[in-house]
MOPAC internal coordinates of N, CA, C and O (Angstrom, degrees):
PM7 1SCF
backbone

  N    0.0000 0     0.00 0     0.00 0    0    0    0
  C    1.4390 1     0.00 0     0.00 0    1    0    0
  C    1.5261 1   110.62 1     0.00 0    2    1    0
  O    1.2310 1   116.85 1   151.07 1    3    2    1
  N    1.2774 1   123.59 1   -28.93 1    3    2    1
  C    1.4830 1   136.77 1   167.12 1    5    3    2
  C    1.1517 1   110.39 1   -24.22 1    6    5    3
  O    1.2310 1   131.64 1   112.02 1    7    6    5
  N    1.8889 1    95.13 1   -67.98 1    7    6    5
  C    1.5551 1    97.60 1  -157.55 1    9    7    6
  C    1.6496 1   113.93 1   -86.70 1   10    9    7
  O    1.2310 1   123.90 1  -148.16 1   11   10    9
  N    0.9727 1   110.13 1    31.84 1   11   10    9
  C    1.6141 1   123.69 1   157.71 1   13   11   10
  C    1.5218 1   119.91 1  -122.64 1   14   13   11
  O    1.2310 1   122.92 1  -167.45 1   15   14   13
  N    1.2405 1   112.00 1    12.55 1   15   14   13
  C    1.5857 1   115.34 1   158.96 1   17   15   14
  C    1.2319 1   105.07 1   -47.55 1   18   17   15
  O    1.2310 1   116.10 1   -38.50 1   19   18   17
  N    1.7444 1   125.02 1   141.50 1   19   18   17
  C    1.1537 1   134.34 1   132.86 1   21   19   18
  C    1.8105 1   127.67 1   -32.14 1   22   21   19
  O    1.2310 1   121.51 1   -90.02 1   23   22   21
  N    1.2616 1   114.71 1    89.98 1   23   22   21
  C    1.6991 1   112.87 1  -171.94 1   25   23   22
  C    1.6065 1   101.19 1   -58.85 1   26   25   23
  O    1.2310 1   124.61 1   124.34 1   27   26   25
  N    1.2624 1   108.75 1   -55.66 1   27   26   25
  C    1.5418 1   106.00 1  -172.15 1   29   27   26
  C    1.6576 1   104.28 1  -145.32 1   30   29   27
  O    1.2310 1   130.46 1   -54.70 1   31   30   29
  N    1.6537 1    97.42 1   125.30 1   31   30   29
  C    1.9452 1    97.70 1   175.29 1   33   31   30
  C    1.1494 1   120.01 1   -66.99 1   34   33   31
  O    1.2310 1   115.46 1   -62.62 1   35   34   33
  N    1.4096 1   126.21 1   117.38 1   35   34   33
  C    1.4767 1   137.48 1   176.79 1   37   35   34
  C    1.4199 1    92.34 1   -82.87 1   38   37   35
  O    1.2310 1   102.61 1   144.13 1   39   38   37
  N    0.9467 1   149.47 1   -35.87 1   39   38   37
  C    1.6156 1   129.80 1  -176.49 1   41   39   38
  C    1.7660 1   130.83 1  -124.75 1   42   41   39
  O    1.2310 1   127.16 1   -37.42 1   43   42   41
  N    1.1921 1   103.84 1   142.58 1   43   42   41
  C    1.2131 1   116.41 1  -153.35 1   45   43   42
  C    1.7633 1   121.47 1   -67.82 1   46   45   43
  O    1.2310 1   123.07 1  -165.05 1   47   46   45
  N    1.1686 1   111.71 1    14.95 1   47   46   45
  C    1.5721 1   113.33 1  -140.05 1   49   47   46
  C    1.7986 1    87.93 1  -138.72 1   50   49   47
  O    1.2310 1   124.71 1  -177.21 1   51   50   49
  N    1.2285 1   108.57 1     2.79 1   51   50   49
  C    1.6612 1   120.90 1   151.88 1   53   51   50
  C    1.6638 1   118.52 1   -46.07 1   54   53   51
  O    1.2310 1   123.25 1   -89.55 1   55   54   53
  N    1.5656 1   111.38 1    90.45 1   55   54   53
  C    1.4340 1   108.35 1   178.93 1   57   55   54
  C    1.6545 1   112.26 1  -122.52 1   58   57   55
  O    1.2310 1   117.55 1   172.23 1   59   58   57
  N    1.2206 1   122.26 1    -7.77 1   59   58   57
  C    1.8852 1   119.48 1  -177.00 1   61   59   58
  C    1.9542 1    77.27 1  -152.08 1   62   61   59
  O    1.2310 1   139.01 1   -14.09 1   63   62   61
  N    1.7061 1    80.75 1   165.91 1   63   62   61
  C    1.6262 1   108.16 1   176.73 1   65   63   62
  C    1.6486 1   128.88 1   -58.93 1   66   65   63
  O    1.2310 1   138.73 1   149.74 1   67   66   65
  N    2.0140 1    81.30 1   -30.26 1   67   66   65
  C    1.4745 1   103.21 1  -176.11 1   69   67   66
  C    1.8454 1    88.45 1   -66.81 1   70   69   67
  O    1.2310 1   111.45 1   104.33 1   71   70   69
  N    1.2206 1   133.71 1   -75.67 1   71   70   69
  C    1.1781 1   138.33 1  -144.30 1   73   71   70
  C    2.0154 1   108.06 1   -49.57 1   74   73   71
  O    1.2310 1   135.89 1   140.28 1   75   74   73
  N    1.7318 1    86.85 1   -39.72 1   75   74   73
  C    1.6600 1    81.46 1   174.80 1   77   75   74
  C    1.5960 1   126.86 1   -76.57 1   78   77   75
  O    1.2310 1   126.94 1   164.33 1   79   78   77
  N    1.4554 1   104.25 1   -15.67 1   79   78   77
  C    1.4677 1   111.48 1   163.38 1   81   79   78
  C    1.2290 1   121.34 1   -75.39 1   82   81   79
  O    1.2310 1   108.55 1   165.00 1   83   82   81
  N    1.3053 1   139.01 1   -15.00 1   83   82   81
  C    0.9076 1   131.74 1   178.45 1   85   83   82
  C    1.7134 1   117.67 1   -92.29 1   86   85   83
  O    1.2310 1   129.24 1   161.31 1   87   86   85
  N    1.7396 1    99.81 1   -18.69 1   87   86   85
  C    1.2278 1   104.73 1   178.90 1   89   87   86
  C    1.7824 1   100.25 1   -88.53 1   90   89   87
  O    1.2310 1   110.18 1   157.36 1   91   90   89
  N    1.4163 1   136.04 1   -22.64 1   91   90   89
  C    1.1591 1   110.70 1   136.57 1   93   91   90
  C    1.3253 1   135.20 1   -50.50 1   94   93   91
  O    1.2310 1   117.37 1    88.35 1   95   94   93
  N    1.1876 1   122.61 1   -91.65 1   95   94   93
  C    1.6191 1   102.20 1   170.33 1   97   95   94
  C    1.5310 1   149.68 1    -2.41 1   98   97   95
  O    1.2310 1   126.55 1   156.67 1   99   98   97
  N    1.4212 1   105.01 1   -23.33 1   99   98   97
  C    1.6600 1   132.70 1   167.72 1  101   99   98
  C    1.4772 1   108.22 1   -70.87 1  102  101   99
  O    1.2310 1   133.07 1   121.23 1  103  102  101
  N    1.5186 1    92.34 1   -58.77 1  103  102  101
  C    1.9110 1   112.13 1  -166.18 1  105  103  102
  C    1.6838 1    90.96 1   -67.03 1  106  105  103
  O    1.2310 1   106.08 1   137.27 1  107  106  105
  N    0.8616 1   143.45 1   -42.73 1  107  106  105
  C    1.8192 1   134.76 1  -144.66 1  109  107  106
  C    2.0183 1    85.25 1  -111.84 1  110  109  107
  O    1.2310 1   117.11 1   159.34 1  111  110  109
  N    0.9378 1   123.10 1   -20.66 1  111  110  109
  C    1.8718 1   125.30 1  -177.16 1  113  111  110
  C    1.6183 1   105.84 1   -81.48 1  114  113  111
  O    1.2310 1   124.38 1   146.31 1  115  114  113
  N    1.6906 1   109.20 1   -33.69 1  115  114  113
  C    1.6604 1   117.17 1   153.26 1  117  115  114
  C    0.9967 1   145.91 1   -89.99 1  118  117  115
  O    1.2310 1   128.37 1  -173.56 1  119  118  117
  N    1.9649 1   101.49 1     6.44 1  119  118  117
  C    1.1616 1   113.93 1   171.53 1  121  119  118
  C    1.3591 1   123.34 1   -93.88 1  122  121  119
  O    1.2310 1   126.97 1   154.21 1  123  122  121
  N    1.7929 1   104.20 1   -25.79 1  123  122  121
  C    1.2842 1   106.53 1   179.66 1  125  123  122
  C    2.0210 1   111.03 1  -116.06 1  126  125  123
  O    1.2310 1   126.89 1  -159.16 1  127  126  125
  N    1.3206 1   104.35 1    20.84 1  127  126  125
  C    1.5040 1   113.05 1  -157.66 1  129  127  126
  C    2.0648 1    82.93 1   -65.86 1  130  129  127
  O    1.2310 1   104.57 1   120.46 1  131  130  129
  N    1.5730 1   146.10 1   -59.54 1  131  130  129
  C    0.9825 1   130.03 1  -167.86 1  133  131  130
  C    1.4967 1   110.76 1   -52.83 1  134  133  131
  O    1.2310 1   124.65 1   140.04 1  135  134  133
  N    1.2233 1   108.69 1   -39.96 1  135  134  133
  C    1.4130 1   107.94 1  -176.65 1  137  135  134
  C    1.3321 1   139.70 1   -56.91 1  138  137  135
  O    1.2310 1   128.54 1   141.21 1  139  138  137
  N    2.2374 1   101.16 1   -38.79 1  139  138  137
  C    1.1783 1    83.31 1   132.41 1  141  139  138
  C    1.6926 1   143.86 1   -70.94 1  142  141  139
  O    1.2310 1   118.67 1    97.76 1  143  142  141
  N    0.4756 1   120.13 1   -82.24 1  143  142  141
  C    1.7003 1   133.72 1   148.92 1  145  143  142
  C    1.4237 1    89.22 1    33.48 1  146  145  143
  O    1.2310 1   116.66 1   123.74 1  147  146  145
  N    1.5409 1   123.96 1   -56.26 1  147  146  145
  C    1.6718 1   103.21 1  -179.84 1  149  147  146
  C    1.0692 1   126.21 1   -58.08 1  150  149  147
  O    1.2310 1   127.43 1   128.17 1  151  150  149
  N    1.5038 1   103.31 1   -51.83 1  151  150  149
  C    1.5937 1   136.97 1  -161.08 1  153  151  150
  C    1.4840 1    96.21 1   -39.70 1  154  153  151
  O    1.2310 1   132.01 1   113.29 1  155  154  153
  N    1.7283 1    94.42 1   -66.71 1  155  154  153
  C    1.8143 1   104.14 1  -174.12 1  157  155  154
  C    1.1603 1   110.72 1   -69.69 1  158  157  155
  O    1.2310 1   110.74 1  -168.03 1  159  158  157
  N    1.3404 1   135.02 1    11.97 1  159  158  157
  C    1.6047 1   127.44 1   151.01 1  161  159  158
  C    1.3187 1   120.20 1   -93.30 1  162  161  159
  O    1.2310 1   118.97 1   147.15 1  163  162  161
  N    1.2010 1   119.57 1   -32.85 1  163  162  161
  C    1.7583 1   124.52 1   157.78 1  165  163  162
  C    1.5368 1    99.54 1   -53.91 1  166  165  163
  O    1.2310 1   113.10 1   136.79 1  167  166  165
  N    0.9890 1   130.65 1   -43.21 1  167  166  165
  C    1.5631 1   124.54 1  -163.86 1  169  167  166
  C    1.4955 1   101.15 1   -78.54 1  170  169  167
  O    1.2310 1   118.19 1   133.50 1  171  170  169
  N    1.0696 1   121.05 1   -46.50 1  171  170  169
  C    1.2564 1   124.37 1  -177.41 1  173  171  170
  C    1.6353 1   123.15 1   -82.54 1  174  173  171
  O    1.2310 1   127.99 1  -170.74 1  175  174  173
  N    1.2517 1   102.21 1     9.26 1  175  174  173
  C    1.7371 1   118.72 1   177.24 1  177  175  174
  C    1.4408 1   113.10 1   -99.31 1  178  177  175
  O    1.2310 1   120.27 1   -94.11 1  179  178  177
  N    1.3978 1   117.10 1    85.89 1  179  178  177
  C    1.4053 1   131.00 1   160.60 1  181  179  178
  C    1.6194 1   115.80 1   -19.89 1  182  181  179
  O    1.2310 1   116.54 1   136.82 1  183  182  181
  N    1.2889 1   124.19 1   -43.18 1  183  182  181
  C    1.7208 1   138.20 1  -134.48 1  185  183  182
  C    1.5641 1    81.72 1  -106.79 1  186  185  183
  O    1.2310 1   107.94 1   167.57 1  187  186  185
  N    1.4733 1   140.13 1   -12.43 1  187  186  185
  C    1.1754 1   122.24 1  -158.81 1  189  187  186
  C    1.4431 1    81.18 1  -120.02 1  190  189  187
  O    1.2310 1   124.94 1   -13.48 1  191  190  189
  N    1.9789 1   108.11 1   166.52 1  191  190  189
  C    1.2305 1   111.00 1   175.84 1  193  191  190
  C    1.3611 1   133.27 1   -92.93 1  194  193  191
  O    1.2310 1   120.24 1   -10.52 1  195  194  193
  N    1.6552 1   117.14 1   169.48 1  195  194  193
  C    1.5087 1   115.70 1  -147.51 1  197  195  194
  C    1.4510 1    98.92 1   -70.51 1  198  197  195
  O    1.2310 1   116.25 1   152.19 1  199  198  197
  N    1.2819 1   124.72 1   -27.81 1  199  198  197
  C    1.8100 1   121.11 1   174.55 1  201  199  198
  C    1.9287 1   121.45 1   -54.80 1  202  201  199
  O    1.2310 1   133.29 1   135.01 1  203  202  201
  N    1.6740 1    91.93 1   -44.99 1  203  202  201
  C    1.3459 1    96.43 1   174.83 1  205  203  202
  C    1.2815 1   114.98 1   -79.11 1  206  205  203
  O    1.2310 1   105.96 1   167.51 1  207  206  205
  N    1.2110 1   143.67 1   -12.49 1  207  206  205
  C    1.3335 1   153.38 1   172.27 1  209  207  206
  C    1.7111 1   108.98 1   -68.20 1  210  209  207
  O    1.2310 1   133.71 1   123.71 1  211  210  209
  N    1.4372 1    91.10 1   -56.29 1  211  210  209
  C    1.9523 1    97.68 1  -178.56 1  213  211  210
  C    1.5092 1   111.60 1   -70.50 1  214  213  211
  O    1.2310 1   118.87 1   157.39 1  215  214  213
  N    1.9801 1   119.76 1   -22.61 1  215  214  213
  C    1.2785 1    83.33 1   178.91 1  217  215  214
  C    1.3680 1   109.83 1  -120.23 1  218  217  215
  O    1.2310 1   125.41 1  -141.58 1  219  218  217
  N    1.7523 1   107.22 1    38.42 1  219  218  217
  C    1.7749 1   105.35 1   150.62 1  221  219  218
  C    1.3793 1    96.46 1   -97.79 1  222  221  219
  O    1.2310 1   104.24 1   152.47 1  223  222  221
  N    1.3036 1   146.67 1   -27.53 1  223  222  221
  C    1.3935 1   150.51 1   167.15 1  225  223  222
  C    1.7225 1    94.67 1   -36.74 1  226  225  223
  O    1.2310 1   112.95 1   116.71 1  227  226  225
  N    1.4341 1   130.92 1   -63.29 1  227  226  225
  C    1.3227 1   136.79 1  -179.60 1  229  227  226
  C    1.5476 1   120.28 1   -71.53 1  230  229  227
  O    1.2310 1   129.41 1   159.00 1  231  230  229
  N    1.2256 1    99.46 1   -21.00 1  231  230  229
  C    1.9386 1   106.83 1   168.21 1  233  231  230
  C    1.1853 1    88.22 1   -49.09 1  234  233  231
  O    1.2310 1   129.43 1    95.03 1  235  234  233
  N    2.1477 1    99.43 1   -84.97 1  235  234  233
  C    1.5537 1   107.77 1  -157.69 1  237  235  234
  C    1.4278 1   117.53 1   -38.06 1  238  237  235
  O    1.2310 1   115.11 1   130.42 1  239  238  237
  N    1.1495 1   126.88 1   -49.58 1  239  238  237
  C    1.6738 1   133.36 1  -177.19 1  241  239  238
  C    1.2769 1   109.83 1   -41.12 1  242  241  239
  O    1.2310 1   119.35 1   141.95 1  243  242  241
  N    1.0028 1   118.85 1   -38.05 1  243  242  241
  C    1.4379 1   116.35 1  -174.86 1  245  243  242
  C    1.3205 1   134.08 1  -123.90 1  246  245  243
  O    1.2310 1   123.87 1  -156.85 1  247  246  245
  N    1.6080 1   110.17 1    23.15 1  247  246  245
  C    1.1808 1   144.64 1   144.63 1  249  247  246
  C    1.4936 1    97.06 1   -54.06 1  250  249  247
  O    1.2310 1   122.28 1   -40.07 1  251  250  249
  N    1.4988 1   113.24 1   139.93 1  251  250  249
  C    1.5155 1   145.96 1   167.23 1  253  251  250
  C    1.8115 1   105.73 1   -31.07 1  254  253  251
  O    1.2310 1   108.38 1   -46.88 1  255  254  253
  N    1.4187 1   139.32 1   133.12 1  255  254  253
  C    1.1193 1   122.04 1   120.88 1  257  255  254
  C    1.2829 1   147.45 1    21.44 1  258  257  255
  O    1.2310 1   129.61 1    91.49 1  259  258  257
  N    1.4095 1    99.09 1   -88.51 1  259  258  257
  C    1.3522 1   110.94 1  -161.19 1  261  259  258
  C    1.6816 1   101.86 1   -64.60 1  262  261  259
  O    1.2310 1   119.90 1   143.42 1  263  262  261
  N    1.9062 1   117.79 1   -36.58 1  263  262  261
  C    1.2448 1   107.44 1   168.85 1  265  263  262
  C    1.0504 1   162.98 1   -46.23 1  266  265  263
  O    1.2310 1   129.98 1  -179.76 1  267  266  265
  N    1.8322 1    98.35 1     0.24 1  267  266  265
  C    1.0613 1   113.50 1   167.87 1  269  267  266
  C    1.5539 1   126.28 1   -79.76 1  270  269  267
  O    1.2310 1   122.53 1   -11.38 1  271  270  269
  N    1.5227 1   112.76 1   168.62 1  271  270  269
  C    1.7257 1    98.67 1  -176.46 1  273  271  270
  C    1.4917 1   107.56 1   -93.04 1  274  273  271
  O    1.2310 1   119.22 1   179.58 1  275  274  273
  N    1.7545 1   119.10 1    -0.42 1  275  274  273
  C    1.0772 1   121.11 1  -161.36 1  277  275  274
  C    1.6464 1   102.99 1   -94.85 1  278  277  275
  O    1.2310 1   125.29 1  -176.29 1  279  278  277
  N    1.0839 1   107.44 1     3.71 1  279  278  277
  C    1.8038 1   126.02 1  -168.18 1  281  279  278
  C    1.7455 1    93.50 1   -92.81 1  282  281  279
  O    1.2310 1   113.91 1   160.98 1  283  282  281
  N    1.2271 1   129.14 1   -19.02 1  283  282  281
  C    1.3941 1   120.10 1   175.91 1  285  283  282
  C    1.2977 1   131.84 1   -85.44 1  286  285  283
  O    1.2310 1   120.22 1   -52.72 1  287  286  285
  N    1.2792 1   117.18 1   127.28 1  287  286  285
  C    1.6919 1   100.32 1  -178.30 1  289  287  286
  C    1.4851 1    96.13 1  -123.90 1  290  289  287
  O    1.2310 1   125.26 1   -20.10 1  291  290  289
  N    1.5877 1   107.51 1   159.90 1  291  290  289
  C    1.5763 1   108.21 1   168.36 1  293  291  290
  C    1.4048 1   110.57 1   -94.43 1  294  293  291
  O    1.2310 1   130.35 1   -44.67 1  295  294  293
  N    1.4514 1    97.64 1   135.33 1  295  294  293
  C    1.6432 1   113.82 1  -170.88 1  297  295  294
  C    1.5781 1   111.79 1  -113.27 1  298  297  295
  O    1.2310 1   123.13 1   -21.00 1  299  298  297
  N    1.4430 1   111.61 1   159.00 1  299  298  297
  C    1.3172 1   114.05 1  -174.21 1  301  299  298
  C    1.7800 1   103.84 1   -57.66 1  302  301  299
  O    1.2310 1   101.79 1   -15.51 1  303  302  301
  N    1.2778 1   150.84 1   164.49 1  303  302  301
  C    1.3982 1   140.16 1   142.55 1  305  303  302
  C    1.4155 1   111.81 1   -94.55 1  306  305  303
  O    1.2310 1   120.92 1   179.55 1  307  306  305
  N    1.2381 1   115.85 1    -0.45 1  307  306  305
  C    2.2523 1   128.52 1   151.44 1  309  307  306
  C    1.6887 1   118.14 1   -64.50 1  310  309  307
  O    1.2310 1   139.77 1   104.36 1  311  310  309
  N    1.7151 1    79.26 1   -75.64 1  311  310  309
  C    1.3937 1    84.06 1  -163.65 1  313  311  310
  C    1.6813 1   105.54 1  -100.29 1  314  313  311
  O    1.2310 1   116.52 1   145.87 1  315  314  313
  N    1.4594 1   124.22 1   -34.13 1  315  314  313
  C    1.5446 1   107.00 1  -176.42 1  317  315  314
  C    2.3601 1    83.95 1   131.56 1  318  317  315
  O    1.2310 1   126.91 1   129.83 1  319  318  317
  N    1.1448 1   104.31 1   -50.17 1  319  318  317
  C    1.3655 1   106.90 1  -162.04 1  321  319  318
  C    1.6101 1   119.08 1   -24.93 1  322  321  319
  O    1.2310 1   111.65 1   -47.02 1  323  322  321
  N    0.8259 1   133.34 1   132.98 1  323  322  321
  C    1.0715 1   147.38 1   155.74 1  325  323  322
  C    1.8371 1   134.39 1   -71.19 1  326  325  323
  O    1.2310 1   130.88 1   172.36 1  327  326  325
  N    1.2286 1    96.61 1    -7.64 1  327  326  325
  C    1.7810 1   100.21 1   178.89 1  329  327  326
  C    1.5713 1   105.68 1  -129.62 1  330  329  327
  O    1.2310 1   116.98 1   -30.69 1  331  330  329
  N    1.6280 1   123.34 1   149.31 1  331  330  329
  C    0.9272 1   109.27 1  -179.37 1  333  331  330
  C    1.8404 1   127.01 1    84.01 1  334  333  331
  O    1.2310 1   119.71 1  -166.12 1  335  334  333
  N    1.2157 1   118.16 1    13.88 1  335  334  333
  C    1.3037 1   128.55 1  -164.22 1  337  335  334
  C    1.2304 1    90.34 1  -103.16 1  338  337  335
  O    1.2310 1   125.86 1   -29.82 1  339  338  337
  N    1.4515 1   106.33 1   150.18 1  339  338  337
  C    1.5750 1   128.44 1   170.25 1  341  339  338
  C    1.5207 1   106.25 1  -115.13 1  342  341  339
  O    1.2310 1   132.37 1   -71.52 1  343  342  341
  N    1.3785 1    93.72 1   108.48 1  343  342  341
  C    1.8739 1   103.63 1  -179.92 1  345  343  342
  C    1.8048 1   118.33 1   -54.33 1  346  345  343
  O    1.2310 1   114.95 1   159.78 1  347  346  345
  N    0.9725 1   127.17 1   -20.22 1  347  346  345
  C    1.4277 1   145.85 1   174.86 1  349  347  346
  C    1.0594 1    99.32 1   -60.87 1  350  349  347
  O    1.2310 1   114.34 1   109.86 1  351  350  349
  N    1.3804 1   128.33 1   -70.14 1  351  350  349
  C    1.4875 1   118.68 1  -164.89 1  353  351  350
  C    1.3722 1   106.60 1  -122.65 1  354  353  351
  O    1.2310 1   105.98 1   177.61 1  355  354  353
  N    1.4357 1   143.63 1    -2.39 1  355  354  353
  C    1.4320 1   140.16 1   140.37 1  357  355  354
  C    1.7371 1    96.48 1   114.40 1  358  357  355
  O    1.2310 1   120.70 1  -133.50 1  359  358  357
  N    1.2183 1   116.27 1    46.50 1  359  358  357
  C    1.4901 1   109.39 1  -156.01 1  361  359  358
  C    1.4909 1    94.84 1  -158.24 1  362  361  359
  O    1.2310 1   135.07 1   -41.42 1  363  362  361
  N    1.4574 1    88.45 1   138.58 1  363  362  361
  C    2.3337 1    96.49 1   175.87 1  365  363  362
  C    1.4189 1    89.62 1   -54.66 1  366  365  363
  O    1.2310 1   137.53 1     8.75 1  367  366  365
  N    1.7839 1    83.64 1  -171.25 1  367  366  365
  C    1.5427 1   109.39 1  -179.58 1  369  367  366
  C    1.3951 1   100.44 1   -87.25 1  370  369  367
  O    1.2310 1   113.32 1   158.58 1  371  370  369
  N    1.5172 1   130.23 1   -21.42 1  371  370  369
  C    1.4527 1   118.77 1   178.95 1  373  371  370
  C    1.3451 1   111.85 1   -69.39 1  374  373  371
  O    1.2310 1   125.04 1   134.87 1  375  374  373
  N    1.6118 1   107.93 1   -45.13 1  375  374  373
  C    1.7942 1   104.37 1  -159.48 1  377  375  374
  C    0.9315 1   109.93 1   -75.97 1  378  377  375
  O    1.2310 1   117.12 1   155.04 1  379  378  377
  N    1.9393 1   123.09 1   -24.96 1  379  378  377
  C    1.6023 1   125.53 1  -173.18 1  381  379  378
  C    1.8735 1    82.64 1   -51.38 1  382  381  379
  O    1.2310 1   128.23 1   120.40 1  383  382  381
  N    1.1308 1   101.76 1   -59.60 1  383  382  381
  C    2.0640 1   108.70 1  -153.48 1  385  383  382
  C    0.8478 1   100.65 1   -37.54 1  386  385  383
  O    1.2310 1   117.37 1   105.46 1  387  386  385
  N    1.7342 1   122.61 1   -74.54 1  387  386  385
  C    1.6404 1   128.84 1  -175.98 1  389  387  386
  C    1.1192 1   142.28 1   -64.74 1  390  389  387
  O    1.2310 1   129.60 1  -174.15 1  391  390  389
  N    1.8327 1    99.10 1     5.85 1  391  390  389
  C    1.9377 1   127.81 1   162.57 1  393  391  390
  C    1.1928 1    94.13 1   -80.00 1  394  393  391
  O    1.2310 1   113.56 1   125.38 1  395  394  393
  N    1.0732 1   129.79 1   -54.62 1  395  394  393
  C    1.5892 1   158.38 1  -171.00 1  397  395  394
  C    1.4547 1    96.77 1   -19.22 1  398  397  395
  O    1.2310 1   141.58 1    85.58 1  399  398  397
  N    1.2918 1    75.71 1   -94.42 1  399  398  397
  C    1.6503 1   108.91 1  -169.40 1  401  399  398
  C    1.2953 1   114.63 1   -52.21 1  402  401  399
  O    1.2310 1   115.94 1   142.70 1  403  402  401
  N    1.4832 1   125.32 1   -37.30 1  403  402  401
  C    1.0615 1   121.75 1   163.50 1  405  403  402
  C    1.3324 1   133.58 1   -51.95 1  406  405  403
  O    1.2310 1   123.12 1   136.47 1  407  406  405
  N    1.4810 1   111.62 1   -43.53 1  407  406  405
  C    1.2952 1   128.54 1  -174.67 1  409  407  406
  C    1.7506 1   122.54 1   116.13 1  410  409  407
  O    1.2310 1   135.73 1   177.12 1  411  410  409
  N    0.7504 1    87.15 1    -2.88 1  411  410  409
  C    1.8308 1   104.89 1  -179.95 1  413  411  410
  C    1.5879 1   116.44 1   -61.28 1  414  413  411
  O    1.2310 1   115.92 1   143.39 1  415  414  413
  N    1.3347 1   125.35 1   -36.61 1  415  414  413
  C    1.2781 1   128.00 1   141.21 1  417  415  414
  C    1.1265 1   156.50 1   -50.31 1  418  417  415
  O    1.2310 1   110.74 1  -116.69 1  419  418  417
  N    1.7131 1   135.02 1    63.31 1  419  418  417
  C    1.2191 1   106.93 1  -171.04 1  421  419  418
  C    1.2210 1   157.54 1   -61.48 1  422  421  419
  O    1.2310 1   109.05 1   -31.13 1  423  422  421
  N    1.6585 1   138.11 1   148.87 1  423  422  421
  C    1.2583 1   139.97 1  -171.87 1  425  423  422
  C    1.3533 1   100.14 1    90.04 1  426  425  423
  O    1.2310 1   112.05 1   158.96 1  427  426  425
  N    1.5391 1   132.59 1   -21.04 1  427  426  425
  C    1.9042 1   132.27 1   176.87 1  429  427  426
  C    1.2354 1   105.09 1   -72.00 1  430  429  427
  O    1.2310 1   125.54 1   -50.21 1  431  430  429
  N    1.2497 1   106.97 1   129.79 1  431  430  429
  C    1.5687 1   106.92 1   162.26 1  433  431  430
  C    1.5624 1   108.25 1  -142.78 1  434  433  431
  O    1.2310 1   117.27 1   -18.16 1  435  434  433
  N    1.2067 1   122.80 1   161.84 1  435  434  433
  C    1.7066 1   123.01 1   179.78 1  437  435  434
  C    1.9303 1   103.81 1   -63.82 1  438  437  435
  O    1.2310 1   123.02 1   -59.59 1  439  438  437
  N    1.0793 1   111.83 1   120.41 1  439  438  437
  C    1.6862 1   118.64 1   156.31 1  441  439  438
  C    1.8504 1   108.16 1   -44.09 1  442  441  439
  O    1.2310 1   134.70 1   -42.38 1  443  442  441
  N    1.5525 1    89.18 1   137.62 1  443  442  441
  C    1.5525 1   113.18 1   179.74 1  445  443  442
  C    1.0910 1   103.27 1   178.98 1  446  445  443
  O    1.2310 1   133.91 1   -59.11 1  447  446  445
  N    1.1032 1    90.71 1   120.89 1  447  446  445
  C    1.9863 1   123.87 1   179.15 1  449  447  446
  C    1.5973 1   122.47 1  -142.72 1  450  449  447
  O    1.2310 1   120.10 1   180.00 1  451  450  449

């Protein structure tokens, strides 16, 4: 788990442990995303044989965690949260509102009809 520490934070919006893990998990999921990407095409290649099939089947397995894409979640860039995020602008349902309303968003405005 070490050697996927964050060496140095490139971004500013680092507020809980969760948020910097996840921004690892991004960096090391694009580091090795071709790699998988082969593996599961050897695995998924009928025409090749059942030895070479089982031991990219055993690569991937034991490839890291974090390499997976299912290891990512979208997080607040406020608060860190994890539930409730709006993928559009990277923000809960509270902060979109109270960006909102403020005006801090462009093109948002409150509905009225």
């Amino acid at each position: 788990m070490s050697m996927f520490r964050a060496k140095k934070l490139d971004l500013g919006c680092f507020v809980n442990v969760k948020v910097i893990r996840d921004h690892t998990k991004r960096q090391v999921f694009a580091e090795h995303e071709t790699e998988r990407q082969a593996l599961r095409y050897i695995i998924r290649n009928l025409s090749l044989p059942q030895r070479t099939r089982a031991q990219a089947q055993l690569q991937l397995a034991q490839m890291h965690c974090y390499t997976r894409p299912t290891q990512i979640r979208n997080r607040c860039i406020e608060g860190g949260k994890g539930r409730g995020v709006l993928r559009d602008f990277k923000m809960t349902r509270y902060n979109f509102r109270v960006h909102a309303l403020a005006g801090h968003i462009p093109g948002v405005k409150k509905a009225s009809w």
